[in-house]
TITOR-33106 format. One record per residue: x negated, y, z of N, C-alpha, C, O in turn; residue in one letter. Coordinates in steps of 0.001 Angstrom, whole numbers, plus 500000, padded with zeros to 6 digits. Example, Ala and Ser with C-alpha at 12.3 -4.5 7.8 and 13.67 -1.06 7.14 Angstrom:
! residues 2
486810494310507800487700495500507800486800496700507800485764496681508465A
487150497750507080486330498940507140487100500030507870486591501138508039S
END
This chain:
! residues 405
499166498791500000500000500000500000499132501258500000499165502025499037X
498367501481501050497055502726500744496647502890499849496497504060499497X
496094501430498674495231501942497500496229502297496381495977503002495404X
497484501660496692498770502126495347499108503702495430499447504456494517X
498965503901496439499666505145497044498457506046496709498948507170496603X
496834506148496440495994507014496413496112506217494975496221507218494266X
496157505302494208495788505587493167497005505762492254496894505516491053X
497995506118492706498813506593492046498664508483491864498748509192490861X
498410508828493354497863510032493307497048510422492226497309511352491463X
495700509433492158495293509864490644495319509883489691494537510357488867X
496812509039489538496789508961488111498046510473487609498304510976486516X
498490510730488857499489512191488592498326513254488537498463514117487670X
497675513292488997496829514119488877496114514195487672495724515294487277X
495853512993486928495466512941485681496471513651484641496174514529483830X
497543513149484826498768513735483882498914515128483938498878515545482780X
499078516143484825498912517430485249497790517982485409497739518908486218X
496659517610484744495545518649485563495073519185484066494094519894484300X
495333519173482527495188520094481985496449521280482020496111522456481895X
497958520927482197498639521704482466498575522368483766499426523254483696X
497904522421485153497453522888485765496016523975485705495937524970486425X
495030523604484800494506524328484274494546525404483470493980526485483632X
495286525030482540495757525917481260496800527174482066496555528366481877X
498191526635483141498705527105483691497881528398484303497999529449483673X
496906528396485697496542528818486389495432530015485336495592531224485506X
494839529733484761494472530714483066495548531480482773495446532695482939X
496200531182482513497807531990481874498080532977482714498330534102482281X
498070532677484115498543533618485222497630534342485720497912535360486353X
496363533934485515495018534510486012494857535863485425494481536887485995X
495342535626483709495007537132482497496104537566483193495763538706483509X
497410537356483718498509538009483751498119538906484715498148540131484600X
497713538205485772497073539289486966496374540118486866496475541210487427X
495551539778486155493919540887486257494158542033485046493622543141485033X
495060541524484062495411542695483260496310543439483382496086544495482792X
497848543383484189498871543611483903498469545032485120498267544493486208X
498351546143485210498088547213485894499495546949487255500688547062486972X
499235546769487975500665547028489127500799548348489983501799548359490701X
499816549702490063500384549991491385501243551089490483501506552027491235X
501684551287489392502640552257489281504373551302489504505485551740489800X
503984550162489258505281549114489700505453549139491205506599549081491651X
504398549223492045504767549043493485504861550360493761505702549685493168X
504894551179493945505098552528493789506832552546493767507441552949494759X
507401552170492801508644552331492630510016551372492638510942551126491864X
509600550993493935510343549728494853511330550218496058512225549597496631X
510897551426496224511770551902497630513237551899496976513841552191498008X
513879551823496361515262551995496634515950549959496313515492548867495976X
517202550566496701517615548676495838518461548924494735519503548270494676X
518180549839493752518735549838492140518082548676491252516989548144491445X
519108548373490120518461547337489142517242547551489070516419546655489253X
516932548748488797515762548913488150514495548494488931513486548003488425X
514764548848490673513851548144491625513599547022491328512487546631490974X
514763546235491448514890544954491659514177544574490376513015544211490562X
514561544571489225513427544026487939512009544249488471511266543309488755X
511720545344488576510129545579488424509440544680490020508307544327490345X
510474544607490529509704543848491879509648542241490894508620541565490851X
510755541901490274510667540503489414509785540359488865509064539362488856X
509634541620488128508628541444486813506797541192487711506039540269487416X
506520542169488673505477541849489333505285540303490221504173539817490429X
505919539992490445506527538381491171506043537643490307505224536795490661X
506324537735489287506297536999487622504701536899487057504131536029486397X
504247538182487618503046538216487021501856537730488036500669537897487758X
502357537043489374501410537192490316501217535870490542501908535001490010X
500107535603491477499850533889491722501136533297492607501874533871493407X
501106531965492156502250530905492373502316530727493931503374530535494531X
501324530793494412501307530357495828502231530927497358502156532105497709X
502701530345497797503834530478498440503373531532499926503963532522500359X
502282530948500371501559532042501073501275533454500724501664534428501368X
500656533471499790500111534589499435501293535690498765501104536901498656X
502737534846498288503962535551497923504649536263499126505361537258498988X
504304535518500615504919536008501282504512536901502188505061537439503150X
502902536989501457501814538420502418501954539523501538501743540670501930X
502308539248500332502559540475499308503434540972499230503530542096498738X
504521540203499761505865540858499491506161541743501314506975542646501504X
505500541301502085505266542071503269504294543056503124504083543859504033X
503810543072502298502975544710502054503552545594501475503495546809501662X
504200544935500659505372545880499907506420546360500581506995547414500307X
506698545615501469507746545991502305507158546635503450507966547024504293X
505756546867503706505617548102504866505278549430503883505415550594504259X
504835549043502623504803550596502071505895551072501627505693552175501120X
506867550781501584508646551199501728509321550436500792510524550698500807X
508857549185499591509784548703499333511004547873500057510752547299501117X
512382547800499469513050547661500236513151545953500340512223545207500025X
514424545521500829514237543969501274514928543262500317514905542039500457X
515565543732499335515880543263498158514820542924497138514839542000496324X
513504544225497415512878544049496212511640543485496879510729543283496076X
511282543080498548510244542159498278510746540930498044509938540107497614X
512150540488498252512273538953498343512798538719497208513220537564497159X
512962539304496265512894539237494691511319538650494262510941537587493770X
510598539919494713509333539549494412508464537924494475507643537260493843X
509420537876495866509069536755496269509345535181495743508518534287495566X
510824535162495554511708534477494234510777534218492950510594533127492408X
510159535613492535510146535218490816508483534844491209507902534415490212X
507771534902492203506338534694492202506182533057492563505087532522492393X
507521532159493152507222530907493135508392530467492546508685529312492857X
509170531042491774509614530522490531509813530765489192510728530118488684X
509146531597488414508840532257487463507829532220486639507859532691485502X
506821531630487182505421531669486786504850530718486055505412529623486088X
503867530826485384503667529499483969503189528551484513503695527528484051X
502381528324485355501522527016486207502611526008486318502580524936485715X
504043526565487493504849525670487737505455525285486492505391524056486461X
506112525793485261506638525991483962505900524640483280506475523573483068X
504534524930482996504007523990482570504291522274482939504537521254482296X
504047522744484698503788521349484983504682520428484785504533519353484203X
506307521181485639507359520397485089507849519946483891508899519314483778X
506924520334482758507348520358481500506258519126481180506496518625480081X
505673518813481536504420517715481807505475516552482452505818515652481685X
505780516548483257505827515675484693507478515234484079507613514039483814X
508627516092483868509810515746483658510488516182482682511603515685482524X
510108517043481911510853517811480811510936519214480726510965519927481729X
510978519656479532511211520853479453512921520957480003513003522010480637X
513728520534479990515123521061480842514881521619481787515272522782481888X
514141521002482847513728521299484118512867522547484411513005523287485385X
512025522660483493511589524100483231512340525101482991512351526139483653X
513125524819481873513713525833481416515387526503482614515839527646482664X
515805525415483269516366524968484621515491525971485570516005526913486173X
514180525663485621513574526595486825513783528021486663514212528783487529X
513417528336485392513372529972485130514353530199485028514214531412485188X
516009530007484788517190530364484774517484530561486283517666531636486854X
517497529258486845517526529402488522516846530499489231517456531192490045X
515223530737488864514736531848489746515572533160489179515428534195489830X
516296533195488204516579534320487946517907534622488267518361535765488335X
518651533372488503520344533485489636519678533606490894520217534551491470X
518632533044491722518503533361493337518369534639493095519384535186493525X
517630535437492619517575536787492385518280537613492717518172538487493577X
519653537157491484520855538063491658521836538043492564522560538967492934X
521790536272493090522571535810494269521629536809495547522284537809495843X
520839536756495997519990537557496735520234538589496814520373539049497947X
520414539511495577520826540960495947522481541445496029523042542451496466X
522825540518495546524567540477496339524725540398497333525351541168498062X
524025539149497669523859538876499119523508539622500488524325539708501405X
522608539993500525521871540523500818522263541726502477521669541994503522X
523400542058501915524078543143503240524694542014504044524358541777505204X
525529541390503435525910540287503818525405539562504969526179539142505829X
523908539360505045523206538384505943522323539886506560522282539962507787X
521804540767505954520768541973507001521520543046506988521796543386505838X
522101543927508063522644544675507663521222546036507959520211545797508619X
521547547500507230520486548163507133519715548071508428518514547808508375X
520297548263509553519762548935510873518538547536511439517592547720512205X
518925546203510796517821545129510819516917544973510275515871544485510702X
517221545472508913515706545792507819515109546850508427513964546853507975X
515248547920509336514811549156509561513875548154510807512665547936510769X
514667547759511656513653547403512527512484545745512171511573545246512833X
513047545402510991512026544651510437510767545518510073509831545711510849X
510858546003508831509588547429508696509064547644509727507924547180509679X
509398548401511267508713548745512049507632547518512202506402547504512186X
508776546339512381507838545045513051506514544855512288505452544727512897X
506621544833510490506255544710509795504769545959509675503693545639509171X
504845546314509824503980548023509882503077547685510874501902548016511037X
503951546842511622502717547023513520502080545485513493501416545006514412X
502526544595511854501886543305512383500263543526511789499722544628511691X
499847542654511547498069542503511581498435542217509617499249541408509174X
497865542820509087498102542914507441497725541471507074498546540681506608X
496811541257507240496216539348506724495287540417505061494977541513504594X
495293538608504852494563538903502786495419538914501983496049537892501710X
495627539984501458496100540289500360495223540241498630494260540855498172X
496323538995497974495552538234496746495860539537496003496631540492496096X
494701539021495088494120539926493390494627540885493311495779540602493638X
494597541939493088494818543002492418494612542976490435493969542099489859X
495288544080489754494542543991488505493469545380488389493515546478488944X
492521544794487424490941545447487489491386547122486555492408547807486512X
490288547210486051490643548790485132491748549013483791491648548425482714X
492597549813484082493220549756482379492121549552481302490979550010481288X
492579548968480646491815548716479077492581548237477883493514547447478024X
492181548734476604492512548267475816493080546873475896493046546322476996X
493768546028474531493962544588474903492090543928473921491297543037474228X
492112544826472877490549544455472237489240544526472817488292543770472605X
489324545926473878488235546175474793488385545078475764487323545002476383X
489268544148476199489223543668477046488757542027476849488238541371477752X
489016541572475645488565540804475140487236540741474903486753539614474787X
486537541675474804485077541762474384484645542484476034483473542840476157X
485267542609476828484570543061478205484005541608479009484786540671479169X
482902541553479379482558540906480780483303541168481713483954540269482246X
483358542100482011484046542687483640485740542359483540486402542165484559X
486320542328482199487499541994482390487225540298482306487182539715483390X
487102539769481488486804538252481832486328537911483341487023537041483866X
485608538264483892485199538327485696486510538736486215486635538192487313X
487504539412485949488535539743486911489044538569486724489216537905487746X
489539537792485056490305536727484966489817535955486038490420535481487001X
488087535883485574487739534484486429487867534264487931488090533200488507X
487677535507488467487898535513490111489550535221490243489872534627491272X
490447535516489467491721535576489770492343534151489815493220533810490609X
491733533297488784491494532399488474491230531001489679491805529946489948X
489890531826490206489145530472490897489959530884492394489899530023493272X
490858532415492765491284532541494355492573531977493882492871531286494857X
493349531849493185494489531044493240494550529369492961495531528633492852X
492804529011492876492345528141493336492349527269494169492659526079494224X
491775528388495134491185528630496361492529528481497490492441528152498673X
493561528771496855495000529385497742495286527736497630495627527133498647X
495182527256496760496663526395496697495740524752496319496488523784496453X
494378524413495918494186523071496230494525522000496865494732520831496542X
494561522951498392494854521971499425496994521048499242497457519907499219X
497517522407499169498673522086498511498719521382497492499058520244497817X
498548521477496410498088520469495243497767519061495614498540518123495415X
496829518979496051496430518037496772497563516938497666498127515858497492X
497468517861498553498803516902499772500003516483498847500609515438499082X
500362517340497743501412517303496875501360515901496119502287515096496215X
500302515679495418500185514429494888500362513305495797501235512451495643X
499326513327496963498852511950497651500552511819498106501143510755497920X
501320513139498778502488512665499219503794511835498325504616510987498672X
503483512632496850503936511936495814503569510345495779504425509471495910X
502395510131495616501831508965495419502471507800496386503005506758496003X
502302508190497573502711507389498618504715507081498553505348506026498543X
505152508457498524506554507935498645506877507116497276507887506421497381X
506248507057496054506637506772494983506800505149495368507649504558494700X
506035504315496434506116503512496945507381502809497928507419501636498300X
508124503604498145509045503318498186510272502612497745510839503088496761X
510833501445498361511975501045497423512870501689496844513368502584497527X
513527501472495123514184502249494871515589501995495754516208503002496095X
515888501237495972517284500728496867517210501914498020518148502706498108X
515691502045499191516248503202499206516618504731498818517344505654499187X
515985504517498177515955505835496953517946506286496920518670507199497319X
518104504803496084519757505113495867520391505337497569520921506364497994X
520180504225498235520914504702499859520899506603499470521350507354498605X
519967506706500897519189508713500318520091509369499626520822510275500027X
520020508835498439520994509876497465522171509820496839522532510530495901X
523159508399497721524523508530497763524432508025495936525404508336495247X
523494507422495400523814507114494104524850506322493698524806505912492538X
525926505963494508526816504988494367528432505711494086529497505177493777X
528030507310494373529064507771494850529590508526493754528958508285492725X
530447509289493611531105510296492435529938511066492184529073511348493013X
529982511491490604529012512623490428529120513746491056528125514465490965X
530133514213491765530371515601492212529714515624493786529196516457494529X
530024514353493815528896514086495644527574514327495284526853515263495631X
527219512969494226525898513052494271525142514550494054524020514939494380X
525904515001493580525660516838492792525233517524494301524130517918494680X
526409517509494934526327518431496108525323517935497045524407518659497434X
525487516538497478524657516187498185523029516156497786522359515662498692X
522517516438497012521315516623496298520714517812496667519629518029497206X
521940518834496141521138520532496415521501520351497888520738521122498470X
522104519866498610521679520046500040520635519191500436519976519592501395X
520465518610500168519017517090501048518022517619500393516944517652500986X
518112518286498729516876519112498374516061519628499245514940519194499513X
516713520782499824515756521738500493515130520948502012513983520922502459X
516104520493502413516204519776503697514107518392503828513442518064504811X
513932518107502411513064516750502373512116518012502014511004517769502485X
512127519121501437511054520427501033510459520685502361509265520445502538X
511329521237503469511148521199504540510589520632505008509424520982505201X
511029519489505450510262518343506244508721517646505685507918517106506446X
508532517801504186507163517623503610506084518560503910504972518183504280X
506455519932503730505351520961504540505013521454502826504553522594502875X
505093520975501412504573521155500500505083522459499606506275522767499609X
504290523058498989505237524211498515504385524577497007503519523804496598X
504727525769496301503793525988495078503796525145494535504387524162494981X
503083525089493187502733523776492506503269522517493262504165521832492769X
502785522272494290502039520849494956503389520275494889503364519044494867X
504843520926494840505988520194495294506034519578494106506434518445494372X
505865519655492995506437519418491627506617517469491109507461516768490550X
504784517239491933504919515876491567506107515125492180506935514421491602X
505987515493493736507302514673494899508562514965493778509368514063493552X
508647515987493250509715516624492527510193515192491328511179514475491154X
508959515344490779509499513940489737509841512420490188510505511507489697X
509043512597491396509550511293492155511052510980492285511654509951491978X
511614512420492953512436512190493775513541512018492800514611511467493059X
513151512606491492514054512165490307513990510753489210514730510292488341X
513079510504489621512893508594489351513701508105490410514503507289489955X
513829508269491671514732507821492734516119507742492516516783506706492501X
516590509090492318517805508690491634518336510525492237519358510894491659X
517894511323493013518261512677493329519258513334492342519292512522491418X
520000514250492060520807514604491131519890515757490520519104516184491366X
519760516486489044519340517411488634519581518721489819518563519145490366X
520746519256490145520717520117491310519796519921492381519248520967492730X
519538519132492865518796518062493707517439518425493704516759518917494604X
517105518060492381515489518112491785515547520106491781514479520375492330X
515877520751491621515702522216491552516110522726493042515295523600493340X
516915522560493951516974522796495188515724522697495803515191523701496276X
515121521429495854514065521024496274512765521945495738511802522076496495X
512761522630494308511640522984493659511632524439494669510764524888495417X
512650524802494407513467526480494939512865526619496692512449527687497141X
512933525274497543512705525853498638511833525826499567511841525600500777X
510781526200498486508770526124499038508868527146500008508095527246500962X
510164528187499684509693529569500477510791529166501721511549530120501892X
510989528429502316511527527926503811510789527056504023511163526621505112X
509703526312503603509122525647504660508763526054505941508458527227506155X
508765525068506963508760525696508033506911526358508127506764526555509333X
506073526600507681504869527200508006505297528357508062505262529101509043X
506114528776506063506447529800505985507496530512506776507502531737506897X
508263529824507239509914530472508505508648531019508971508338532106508485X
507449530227510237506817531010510977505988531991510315505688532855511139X
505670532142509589505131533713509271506446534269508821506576535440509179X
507340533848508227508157535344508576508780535646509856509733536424509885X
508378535158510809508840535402512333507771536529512195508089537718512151X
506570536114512135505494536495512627505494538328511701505357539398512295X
505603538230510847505663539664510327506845540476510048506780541615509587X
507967539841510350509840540295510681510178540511511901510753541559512194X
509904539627512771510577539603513953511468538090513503511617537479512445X
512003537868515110513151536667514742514366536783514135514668535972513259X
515033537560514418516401538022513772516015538199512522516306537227511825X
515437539113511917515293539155510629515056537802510125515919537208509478X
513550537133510489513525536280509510514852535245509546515301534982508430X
515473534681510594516703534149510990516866534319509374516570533641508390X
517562535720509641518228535718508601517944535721507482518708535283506621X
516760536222507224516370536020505676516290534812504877516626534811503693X
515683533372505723516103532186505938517150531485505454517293530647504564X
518219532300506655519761531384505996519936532101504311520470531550503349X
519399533266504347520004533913502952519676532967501909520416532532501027X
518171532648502191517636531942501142517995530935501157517925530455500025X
518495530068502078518855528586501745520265528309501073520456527237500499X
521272529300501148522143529940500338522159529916498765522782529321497886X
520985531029498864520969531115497355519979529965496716519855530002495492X
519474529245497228518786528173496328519679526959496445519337526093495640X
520697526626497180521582525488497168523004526058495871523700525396495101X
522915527808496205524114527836495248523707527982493834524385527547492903X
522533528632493692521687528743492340521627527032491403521923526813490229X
521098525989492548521138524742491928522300524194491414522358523322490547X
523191524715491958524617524190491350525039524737490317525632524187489388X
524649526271490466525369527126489678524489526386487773525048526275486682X
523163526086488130522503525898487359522562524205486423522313523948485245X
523083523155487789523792522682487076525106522456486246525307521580485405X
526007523507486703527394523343485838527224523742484785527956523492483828X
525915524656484751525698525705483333524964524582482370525446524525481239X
524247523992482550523691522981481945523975521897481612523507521334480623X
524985521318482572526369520779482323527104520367481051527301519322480430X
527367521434480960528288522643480154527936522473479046528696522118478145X
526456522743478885525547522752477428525070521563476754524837521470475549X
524895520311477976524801519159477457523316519089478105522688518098477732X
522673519895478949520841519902478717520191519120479898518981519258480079X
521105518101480918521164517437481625519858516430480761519845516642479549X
518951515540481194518569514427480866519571513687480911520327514153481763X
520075512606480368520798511630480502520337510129480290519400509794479565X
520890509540480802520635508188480066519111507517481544519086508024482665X
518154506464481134517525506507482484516414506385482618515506505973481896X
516490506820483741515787507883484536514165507207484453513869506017484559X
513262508350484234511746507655484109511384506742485394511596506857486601X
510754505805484596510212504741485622509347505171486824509456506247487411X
508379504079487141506689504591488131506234504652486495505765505605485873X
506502503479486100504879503284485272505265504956484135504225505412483660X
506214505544483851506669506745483121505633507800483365505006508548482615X
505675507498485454505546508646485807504068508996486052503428509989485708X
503570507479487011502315507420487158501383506635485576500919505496485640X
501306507243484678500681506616483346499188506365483622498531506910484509X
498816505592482861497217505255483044496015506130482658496128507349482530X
495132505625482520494015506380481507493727506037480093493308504953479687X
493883506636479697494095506056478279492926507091477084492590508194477515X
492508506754475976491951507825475224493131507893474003493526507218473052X
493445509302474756494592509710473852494744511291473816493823511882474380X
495627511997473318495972513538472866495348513923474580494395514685474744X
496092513236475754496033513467477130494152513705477586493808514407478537X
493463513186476956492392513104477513491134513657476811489931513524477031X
492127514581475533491116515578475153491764516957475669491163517978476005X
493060516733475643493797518005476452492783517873478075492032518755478493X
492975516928478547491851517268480157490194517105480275489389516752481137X
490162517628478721488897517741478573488410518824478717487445519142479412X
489565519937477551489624521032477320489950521924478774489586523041479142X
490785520903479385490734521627480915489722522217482205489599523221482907X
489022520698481971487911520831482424486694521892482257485924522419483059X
486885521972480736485650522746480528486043524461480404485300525442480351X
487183524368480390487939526172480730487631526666482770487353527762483258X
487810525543483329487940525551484376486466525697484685486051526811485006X
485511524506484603484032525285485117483031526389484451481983526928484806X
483920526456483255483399527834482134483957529047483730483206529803484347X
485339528834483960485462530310484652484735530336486186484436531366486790X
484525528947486667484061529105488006482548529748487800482064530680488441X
481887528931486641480634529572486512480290531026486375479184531444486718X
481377531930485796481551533235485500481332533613486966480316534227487292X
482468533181488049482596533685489488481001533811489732480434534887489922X
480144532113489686479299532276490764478242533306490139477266533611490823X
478385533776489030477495534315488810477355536273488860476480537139488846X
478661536165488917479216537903489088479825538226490602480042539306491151X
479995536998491009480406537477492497479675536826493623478524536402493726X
481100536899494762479852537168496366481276536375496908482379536313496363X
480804535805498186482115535307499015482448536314500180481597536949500802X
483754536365500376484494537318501230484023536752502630484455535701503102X
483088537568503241482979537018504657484319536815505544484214535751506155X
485079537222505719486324537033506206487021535934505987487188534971506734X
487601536220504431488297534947504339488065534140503333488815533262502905X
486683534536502831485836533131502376486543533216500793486605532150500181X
486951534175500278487766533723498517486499534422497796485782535152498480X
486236534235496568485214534533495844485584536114495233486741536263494840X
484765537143495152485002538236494665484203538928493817483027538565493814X
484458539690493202483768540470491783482783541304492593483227542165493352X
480841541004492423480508541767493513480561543540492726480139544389493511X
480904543964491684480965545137491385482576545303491530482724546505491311X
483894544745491785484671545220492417484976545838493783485455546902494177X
484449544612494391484566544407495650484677545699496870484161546795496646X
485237545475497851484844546923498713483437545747499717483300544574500066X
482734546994499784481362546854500485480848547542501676481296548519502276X
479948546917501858479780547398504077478442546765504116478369545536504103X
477316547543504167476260547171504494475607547332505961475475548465506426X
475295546460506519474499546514508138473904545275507853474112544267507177X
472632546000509057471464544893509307470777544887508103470242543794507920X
470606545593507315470185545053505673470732544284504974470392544079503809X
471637543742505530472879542868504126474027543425503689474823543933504479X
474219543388502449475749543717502034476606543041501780476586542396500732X
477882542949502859478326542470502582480034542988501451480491544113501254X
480599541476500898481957542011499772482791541196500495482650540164501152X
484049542210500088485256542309500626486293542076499914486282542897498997X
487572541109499802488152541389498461489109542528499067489899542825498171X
489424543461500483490771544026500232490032544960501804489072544573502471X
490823546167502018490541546705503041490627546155504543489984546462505546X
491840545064504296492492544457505350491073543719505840490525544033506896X
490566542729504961489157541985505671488276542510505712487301541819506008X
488069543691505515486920544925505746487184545411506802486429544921507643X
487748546007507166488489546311508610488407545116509328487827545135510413X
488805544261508977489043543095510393487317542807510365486840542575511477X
486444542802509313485040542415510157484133543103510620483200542716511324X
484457544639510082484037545973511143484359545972512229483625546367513135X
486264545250512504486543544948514375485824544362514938485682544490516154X
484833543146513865484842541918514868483610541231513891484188540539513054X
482373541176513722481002541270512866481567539524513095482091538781512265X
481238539280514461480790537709514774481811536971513898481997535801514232X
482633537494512662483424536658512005482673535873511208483048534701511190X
481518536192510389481290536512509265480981535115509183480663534442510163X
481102534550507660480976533072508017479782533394506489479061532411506322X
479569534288505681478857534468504781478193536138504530478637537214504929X
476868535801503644476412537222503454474942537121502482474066536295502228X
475292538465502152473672538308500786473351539378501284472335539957500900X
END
C-alpha cells in the first residue's frame, strides 16, 4: 500500500508537471509585466468597476492560496473595500492558467472551462452577498484590526513599464519573469507536493467506498447536492489548497463525486482551516466568521449554479468515469515526455536566471532580483529584501537573518 500510494504520486506528477510548468511561466509574464499599482489605487469603493479591476489583478497574480490572502489584506488596509479584496481573492485561486491547465491535463477541458465560469459566479454571488453576511460597521472594525496586524510577505510586484518588444529583448525583464517564476515556486511546492502523495494514497481506496461517500446509488439531484456540500467539507479536512488540490480533485471524480462536487471542492482552498486562521489572525473573529460562511455559500451555490448551466448545454462528461490506470498513466516515450522535457528545461533555464541575478531574502528566504530588491547594508554585508515588510521586520530583529552576501 505505501509503495502504490508514492508511486502513484509519481506517476501524477509525471502527467502534470509540463502543464505545471508551462502554467506557472504563463502567470509569472502576467505578473512581472502587467503594471498594478494604478489598479490598486482604485479599489476603495464597491462599484463594478472596483470589483473588475480587483478581478482582473486576482487573475493576474500567483495561484497560491496564502499569498492571495496576504494580498488581498494589504489591499484591504490601504482602503480597498471587502468586496474588492475577496474578489481579488476568488479570481487569484480561481482564474489563473496554472490551475486551467492542469485540470485540463488531469480531467478535461469542461472542468476548466467549469472553473473559470464558477470563479466568475462566486464573484458576483460575493458581491450580492456581501451586506448580507458583514454589515459596514464590521468591515470598519475589520480594517482597524487589519492596519494594527503585523503585514507578513507580500508576493511579486510587477518590474518597470516597458514596451512589449523592449521587454522581450530586456534581461531585467526576463529576471522579473524568472524571480516571479521560481517565488511562486517557492510558495506552493510543498502544497503540490502533499497534493499528489495525498492523491496517490486515497486513489487507493476502494471504489465501493468511493460510491458509499458519494450517495452514488441515489437520484441525480442528491448526488448533485450532496457533492457541492461534502466538496468543500473533504477540502477542509485535507489541509490542500492551490494547485495541489487538483490531483485529489481527479480522484475524487474517478470515485464517483458529482461534477458540482469536483468544483466545490476545487473552489474551497480559500476555507481551509490554516487559511480560517489567518483570517482570524488579520480580521478579527467576527469578521472572519463571517467572511467564511459567505464563502462557503458562494462556492456550494456557484457549483450548482454551474452545474445546471452545463447541464443545460450538454458539457457534463458523461458516460464513464476515468479509471486509476486513466488517471495514474505510466511512463511512456510519447508527445507526454517531450512536452516534460520542454518543461524541464524552461524551468531550470529560469531558476538559473534567478541564481545568477539574484540574492535570498534574509527574512523569508524567497529569491529576489538583487538590482530590484530593497537593500540594508551593516557589518559590511548587504543584505536584499523582496518588500518593506521583511526589511523592517529584520531591522526589528537582525538575529533573524538566516542568509547574506
Amino acid at each position: 500500500m505505501l509503495w502504490h500510494g508514492i508511486r502513484d504520486a509519481l506517476l501524477m506528477g509525471w502527467q502534470v508537471w509540463w502543464a505545471l510548468a508551462l502554467g506557472f511561466f504563463v502567470s509569472a509574464v502576467v505578473q512581472a509585466w502587467i503594471p498594478r499599482e494604478r489598479i490598486e489605487s482604485s479599489l476603495g469603493t464597491d462599484g463594478p468597476g472596483p470589483l473588475a479591476r480587483a478581478t482582473a489583478l486576482g487573475a493576474a497574480s500567483s495561484s497560491c492560496s496564502y499569498a492571495a490572502a496576504a494580498i488581498a489584506k494589504s489591499l484591504f488596509q490601504k482602503g480597498a473595500s471587502a468586496r474588492s479584496a475577496l474578489a481579488f481573492e476568488l479570481a487569484s485561486t480561481n482564474l489563473v492558467w496554472e490551475l486551467g491547465f492542469v485540470l485540463w491535463v488531469l480531467i478535461g477541458w469542461q472542468f476548466t472551462l467549469a472553473e473559470y465560469v464558477g470563479g466568475i459566479v462566486m464573484i458576483v454571488l460575493m458581491a450580492l452577498l456581501l451586506r448580507r453576511f458583514v454589515p459596514q460597521r464590521l468591515e470598519a472594525q475589520a480594517r482597524e484590526h487589519a492596519q494594527a496586524a503585523q503585514t507578513g510577505h507580500e508576493h511579486h510586484m510587477a518590474g518597470e513599464q516597458l514596451t512589449l518588444r523592449a521587454r522581450l529583448t530586456s534581461a531585467a525583464a526576463w529576471s522579473d519573469v524568472a524571480h516571479n517564476f521560481r517565488g511562486d515556486w517557492q510558495m506552493l511546492y510543498r502544497e503540490i507536493g502533499l497534493g499528489l502523495l495525498i492523491s496517490g494514497f486515497v486513489a487507493q481506496i476502494n471504489q465501493h467506498a468511493f460510491h458509499t461517500i458519494f450517495l452514488s446509488s441515489s437520484p441525480a439531484i442528491v448526488r448533485t447536492i450532496w457533492g457541492a456540500l461534502i466538496g468543500p467539507v473533504i477540502a477542509m479536512l485535507t489541509f490542500v489548497c492551490s494547485v495541489g488540490n487538483v490531483p485529489l480533485a481527479a480522484v475524487l471524480w474517478s470515485g464517483g463525486i458529482s461534477f458540482a462536487g469536483v468544483l466545490a471542492f476545487i473552489f474551497a482552498d480559500l476555507v481551509i482551516l490554516p487559511i480560517v486562521a489567518i483570517y482570524r489572525k488579520y480580521y478579527g473573529s467576527a469578521f472572519a466568521a463571517r467572511i467564511v460562511a459567505l464563502l462557503l455559500v458562494t462556492m456550494v451555490a456557484a457549483a450548482l449554479v454551474v452545474q445546471l448551466l452545463f447541464g443545460g448545454l450538454g458539457l457534463i462528461p458523461s458516460g464513464v468515469r476515468p479509471s486509476h490506470s486513466d488517471i495514474f498513466t505510466g511512463v511512456h516515450v510519447d508527445y507526454k515526455l517531450v512536452l516534460n522535457a520542454i518543461g524541464l528545461a524552461l524551468f531550470a533555464s529560469l531558476f538559473m536566471l534567478t541564481a545568477r541575478r539574484g540574492a535570498l531574502d534574509p527574512v523569508c528566504g524567497m529569491m529576489v532580483d538583487r538590482n530590484r530588491a530593497e537593500k540594508l547594508s551593516r557589518d559590511g554585508h548587504t543584505y536584499f529584501f523582496c518588500s518593506d515588510g521583511c526589511k523592517n521586520t529584520y531591522e526589528s530583529d537582525p538575529t533573524l537573518h538566516r542568509h547574506g552576501d
